[in-house]
C-alpha positions as CSV (number, residue, x, y, z in Angstrom):
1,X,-8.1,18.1,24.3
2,X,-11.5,15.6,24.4
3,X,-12.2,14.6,27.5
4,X,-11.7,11.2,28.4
5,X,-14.6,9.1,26.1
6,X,-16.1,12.0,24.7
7,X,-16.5,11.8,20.4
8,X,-15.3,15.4,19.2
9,X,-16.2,13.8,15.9
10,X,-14.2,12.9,12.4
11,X,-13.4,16.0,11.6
12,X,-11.1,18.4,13.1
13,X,-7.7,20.6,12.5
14,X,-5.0,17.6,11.0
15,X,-1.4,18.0,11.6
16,X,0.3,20.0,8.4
17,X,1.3,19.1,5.7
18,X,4.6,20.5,6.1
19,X,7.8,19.5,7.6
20,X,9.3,21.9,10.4
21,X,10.2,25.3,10.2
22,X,11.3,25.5,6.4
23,X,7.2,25.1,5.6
24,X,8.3,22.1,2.7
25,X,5.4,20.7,1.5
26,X,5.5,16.6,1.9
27,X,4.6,14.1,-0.2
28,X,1.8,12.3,2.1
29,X,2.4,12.8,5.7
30,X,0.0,11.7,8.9
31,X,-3.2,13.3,9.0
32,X,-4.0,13.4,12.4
33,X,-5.8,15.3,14.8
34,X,-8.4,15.5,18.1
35,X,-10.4,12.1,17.0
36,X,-6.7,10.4,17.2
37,X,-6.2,12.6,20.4
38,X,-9.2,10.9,22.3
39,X,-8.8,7.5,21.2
40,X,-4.8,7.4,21.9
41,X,-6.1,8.8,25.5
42,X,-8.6,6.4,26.4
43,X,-6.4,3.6,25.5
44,X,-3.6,5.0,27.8
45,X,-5.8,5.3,30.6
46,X,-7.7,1.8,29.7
47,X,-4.2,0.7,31.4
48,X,-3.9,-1.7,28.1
49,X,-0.5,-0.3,26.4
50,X,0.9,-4.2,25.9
51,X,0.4,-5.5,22.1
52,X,-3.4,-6.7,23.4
53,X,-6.5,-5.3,24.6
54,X,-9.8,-4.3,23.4
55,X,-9.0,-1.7,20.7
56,X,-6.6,-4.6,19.3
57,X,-9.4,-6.4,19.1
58,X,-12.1,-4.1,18.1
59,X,-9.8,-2.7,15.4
60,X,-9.3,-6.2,13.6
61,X,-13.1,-6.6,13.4
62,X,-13.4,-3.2,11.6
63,X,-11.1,-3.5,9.0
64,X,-12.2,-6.8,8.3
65,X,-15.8,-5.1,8.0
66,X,-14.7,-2.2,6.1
67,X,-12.7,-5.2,4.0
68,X,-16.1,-7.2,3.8
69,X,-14.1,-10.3,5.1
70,X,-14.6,-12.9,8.1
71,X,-11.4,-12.5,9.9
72,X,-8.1,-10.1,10.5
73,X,-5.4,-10.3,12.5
74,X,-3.2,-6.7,13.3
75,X,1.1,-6.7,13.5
76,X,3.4,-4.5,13.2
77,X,3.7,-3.8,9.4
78,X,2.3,-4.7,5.9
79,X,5.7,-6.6,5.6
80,X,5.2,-8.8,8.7
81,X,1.5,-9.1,7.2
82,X,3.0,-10.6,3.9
83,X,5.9,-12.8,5.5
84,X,3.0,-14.6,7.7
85,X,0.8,-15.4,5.0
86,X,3.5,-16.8,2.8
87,X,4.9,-19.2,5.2
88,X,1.4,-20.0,5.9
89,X,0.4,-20.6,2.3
90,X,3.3,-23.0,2.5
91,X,5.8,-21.3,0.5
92,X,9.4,-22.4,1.0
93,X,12.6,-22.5,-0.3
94,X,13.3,-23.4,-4.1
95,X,9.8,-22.6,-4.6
96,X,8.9,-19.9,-7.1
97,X,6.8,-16.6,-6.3
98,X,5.8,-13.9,-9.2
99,X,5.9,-10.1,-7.7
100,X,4.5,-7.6,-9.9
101,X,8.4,-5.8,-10.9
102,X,7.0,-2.2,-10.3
103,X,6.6,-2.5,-6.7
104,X,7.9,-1.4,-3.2
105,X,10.8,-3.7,-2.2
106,X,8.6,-4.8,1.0
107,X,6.4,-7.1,-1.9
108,X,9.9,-9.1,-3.0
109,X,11.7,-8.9,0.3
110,X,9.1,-11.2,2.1
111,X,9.2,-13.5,-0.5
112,X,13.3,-13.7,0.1
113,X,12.3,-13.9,3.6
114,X,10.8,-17.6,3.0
115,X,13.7,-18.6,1.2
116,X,11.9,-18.5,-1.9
117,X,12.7,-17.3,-5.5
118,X,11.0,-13.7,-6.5
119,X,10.1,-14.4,-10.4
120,X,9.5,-10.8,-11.7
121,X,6.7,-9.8,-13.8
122,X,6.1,-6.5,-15.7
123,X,3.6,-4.2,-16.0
124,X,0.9,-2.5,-17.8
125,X,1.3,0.8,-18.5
126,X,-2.1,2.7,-18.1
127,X,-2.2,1.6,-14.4
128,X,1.6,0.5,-13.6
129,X,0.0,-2.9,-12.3
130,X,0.5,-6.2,-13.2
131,X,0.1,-7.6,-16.6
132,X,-2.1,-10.4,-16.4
133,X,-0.9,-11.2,-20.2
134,X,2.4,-11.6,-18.7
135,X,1.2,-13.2,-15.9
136,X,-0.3,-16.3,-18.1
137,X,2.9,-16.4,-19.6
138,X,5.3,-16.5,-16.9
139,X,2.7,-19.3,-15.1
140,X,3.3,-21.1,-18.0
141,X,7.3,-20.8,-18.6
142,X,7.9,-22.3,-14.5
143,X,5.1,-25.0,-14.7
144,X,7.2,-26.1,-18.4
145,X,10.5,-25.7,-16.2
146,X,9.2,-27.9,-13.7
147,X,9.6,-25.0,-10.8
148,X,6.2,-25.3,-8.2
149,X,4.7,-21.8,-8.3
150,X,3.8,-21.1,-4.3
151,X,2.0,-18.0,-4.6
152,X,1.2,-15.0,-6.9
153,X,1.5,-11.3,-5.5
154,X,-0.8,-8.7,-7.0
155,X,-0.2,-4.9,-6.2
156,X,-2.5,-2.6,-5.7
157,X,0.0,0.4,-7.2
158,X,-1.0,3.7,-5.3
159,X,-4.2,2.5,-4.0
160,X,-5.8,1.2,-7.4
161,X,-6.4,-2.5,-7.8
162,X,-4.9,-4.9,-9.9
163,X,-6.9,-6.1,-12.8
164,X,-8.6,-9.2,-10.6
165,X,-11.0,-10.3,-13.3
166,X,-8.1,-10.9,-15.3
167,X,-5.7,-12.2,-12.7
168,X,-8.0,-14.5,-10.3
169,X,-9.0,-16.8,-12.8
170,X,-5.4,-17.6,-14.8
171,X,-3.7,-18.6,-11.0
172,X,-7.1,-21.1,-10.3
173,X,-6.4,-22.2,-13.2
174,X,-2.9,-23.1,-12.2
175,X,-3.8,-24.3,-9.4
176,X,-1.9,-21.0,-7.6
177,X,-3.1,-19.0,-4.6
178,X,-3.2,-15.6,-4.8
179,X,-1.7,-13.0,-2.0
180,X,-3.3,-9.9,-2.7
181,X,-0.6,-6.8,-1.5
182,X,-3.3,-4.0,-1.1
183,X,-0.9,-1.8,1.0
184,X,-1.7,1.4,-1.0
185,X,-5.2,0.6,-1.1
186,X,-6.9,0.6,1.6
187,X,-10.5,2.3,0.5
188,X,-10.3,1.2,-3.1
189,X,-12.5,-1.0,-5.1
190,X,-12.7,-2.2,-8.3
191,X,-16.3,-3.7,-10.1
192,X,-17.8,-3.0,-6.5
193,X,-15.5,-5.1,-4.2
194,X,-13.3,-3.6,-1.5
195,X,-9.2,-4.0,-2.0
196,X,-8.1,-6.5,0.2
197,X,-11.0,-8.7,-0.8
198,X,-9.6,-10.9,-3.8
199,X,-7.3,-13.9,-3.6
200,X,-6.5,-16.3,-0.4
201,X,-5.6,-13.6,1.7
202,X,-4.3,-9.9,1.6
203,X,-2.1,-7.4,3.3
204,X,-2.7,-3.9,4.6
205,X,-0.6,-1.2,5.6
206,X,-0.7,1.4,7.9
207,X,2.6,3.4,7.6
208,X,3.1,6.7,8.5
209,X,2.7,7.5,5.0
210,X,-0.4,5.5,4.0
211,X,-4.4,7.1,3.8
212,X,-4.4,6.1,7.3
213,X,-1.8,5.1,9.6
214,X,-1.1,3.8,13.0
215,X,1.8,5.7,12.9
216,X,3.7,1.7,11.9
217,X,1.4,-1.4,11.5
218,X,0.1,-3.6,9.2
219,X,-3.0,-6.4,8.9
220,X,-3.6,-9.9,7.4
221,X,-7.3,-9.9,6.1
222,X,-9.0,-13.2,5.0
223,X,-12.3,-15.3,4.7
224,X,-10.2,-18.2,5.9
225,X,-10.3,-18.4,9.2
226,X,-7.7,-20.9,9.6
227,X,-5.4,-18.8,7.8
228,X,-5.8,-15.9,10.5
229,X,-5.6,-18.0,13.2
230,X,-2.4,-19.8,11.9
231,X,-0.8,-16.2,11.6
232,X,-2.2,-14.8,14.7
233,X,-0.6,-17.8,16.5
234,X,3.0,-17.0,14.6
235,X,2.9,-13.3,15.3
236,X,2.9,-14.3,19.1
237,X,6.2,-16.2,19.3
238,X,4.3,-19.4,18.5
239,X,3.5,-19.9,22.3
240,X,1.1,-22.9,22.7
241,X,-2.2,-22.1,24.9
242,X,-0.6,-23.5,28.1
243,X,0.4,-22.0,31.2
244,X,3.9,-22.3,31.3
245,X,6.3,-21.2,27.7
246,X,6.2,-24.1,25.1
247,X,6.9,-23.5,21.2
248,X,6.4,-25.8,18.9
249,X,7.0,-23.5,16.1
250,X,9.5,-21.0,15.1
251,X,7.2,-17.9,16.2
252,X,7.9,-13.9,15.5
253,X,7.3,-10.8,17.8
254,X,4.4,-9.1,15.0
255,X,1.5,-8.1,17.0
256,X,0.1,-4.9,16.9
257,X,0.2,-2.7,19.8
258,X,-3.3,-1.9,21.5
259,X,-2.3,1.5,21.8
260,X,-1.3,1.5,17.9
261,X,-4.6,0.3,17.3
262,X,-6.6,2.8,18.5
263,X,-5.1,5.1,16.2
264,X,-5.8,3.0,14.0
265,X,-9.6,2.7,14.6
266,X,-9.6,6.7,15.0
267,X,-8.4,7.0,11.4
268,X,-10.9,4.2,10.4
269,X,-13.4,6.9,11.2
270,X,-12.0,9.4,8.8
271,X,-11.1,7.1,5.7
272,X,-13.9,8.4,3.6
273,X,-13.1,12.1,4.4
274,X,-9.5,11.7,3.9
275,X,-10.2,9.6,0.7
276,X,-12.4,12.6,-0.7
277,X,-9.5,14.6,0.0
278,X,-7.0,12.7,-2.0
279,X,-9.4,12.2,-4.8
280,X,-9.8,15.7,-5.0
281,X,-6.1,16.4,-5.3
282,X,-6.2,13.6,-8.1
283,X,-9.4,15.8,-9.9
284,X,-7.4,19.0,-9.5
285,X,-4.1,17.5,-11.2
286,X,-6.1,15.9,-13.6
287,X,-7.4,19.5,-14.7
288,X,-3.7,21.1,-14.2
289,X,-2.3,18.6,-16.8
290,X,-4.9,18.4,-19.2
291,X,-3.6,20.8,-21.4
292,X,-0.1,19.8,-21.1
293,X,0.8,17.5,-24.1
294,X,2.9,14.3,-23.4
295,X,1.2,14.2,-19.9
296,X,-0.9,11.7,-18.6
297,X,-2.1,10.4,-14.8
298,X,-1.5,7.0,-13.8
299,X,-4.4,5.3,-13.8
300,X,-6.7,7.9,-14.3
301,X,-9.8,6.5,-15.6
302,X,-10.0,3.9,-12.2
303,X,-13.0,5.4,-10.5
304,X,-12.5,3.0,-7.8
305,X,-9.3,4.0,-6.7
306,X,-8.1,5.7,-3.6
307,X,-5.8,7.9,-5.2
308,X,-3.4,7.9,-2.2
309,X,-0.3,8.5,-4.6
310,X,-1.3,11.2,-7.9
311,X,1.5,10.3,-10.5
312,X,1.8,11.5,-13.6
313,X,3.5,9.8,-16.6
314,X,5.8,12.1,-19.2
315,X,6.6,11.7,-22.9
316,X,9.5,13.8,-23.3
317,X,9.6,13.9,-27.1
318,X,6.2,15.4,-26.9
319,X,6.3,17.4,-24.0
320,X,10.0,19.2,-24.3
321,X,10.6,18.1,-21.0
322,X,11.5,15.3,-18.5
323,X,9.9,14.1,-15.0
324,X,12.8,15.2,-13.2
325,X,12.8,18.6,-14.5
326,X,9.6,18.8,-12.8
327,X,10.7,17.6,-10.1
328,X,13.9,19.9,-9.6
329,X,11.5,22.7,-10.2
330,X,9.5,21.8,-7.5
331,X,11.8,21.1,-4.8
332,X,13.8,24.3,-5.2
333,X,10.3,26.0,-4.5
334,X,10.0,23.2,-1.2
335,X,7.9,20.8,-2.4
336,X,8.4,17.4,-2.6
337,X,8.1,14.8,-5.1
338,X,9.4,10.8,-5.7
339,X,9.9,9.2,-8.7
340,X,8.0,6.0,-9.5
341,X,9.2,2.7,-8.1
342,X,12.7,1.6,-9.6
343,X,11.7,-1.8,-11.1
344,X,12.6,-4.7,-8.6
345,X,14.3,-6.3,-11.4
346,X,16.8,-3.5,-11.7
347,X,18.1,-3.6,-7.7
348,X,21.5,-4.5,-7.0
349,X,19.7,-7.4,-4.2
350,X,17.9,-8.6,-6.8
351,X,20.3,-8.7,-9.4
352,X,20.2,-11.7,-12.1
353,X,16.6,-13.1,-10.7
354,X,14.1,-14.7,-13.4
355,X,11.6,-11.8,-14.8
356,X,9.0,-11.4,-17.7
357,X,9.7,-7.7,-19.3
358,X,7.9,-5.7,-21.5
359,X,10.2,-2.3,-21.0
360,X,6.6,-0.7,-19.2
361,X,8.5,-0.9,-16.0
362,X,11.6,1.1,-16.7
363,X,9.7,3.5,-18.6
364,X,7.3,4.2,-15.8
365,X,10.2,4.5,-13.4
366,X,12.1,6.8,-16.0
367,X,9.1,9.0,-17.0
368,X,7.0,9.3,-14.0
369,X,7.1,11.5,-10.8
370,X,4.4,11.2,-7.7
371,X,3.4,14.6,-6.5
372,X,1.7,15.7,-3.3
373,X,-1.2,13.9,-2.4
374,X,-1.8,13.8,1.5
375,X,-5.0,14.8,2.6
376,X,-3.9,17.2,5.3
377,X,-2.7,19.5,2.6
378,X,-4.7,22.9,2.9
379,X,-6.6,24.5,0.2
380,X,-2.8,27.1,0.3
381,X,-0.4,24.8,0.4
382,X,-2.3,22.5,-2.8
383,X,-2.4,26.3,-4.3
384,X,1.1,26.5,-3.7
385,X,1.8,23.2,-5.3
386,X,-0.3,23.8,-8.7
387,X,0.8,27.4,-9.0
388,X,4.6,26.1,-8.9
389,X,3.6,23.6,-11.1
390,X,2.3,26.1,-14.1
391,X,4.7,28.1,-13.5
392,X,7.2,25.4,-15.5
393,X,4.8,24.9,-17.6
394,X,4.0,28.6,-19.0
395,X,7.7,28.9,-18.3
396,X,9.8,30.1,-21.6
């Protein structure tokens, strides 16, 4: 164990990759080790363990740095991050609000949260994100129905951004802001800015399972300053700067513990190492499926990307096989493996809401499968994983 305000530095021996006694490999777990250690104790001892203090604080301005935006405000998930900003963009109910359809249900559920309609959008299929061809379309169609457009919802699938050169300028021209869900994506870039960068605002996450976690949290990340503030002041119940209680606002308990964020600013420390790791994973599947016909890797070519999620992307009539045969394969042998996001349009809660389809969605769901990726996996247990993994291929 460090002693109390020592450094033992950004490297160290991570928590495994496994779960328990049965040694099955995960699909991204914590990576977390003696830099977490230290910082988790000098926050205990700092006698700050309320959702304030100086690691709060000292862990907004750094992500905001990393970010390379003015202001950031920490709560306690990427969802909570994403209900703020809406009801502080001004979105309410009736209002429309497009959400990429091949998402996490987080990216709809907040817009339901406002009272506001989720209008669907599909995707494009080298990259699973939204199709900005689709986009225009769909901007189009509501503004001809007469339906006020609040807000447009980018995601940045499995840590590689959206196509923002594409996407920015159709909502300006529509007079839409843009809410920019990056996350999966803390770390990325794309044409040299940092996810979490583009639009009005955006939304981080650190969940347990996310390149770095606070074990749960999220963070709001903007250049508007009023923005922040207006969420900052929401998170915290909506209490007016006066001595005694007074709300003049419908507030919400989302603040970030300071203990949470000292984890947080621990794993801050690591993000390029544990980025090189998943990247490498990504590199090393790339390799494993190259020769496989009817195989490809979502979003391959993105050099910016994180790569916090590898998944690859099956044609059965030229491979011989599905995605979940893989994935059977692999969990027999204790590995696990997730299929890509079922298309929001396609769940029972969202059942009959307006969407713009191409079919990339549902084939992406059908076809693909996320593998290992977390970047506590050791150089045995990846070995594990790929030797598994050629075994079905060579098999028969």
């Amino acid at each position: 164990m460090s002693q109390l305000g020592a450094d033992p530095g950004a490297t160290g021996r991570p928590t495994p990759a496994v779960s328990g006694a049965d040694g099955r490999i995960l699909l991204s777990s914590p990576d977390v080790g003696p830099l977490e250690e230290s910082y988790l104790i000098r926050a205990l001892r700092s006698g700050w363990v309320a959702p304030a203090g100086p690691d709060l604080e000292a862990f907004e301005r750094e992500v905001a740095d990393r970010v390379g935006v003015g202001h950031a405000v920490a709560l306690t998930s990427g969802s909570a991050a994403l209900h703020l900003a809406l009801v502080t963009l001004g979105v309410r109910p009736g209002d429309a609000v497009v959400v990429p359809t091949l998402t996490f249900v987080a990216t709809a559920n907040a817009v339901a949260y406002t009272g506001a309609e989720p209008v669907f959008v599909d995707c494009e299929a080298g990259s699973g994100n939204l199709d900005p061809e689709l986009l225009d379309r769909t901007l189009r169609d509501l503004r001809r129905a007469g339906r006020r457009v609040a807000a447009v919802l980018p995601v940045d699938l499995f840590g590689a951004c959206a196509d923002y050169p594409r996407i920015l300028p159709l909502c300006a021209a529509a007079g839409v802001p843009v809410l920019e869900d990056a996350a999966e994506a803390l770390g990325a870039t794309r044409d040299g800015r940092a996810a979490g960068s583009f639009g009005r605002a955006a939304v981080l996450s650190f969940n347990g399972n996310k390149i770095a976690t606070t074990s749960g949290g999220g963070m709001l990340v903007s250049d508007d300053g009023d923005l922040v503030a207006h969420c900052r002041y929401l998170a915290t119940q909506a209490r007016e700067p006066v001595a005694h209680y007074e709300h003049r606002a419908v507030g919400y308990t989302y603040r970030l513990s300071n203990l949470l964020a000292a984890l947080g600013r621990a794993q801050l420390r690591r993000l390029e190492s544990m980025m090189a790791c998943r990247r490498a994973h990504h590199e090393r599947y790339s390799k494993l499926f190259a020769a496989a016909a009817g195989v490809r890797l979502l979003a391959d070519g993105d050099p910016g990307a994180n790569r916090w999620l590898t998944s690859i992307v099956v044609d059965p009539t030229v491979a011989g096989w599905q995605a979940a045969d893989l994935a059977g394969h692999l969990a027999a042998r204790g590995i696990e493996t997730r299929p890509v996001f079922r298309p929001m349009h396609l769940q029972p809660v969202f059942a009959g809401a307006r969407a713009t389809l191409s079919g990339v969605a549902e084939r992406l769901a059908t076809h693909g499968l996320t593998l290992p990726s977390g970047s506590n996996m050791t150089d045995a247990q990846f070995a594990r994983v790929t030797s598994a993994v050629e075994d079905f291929l060579t098999r028969g």
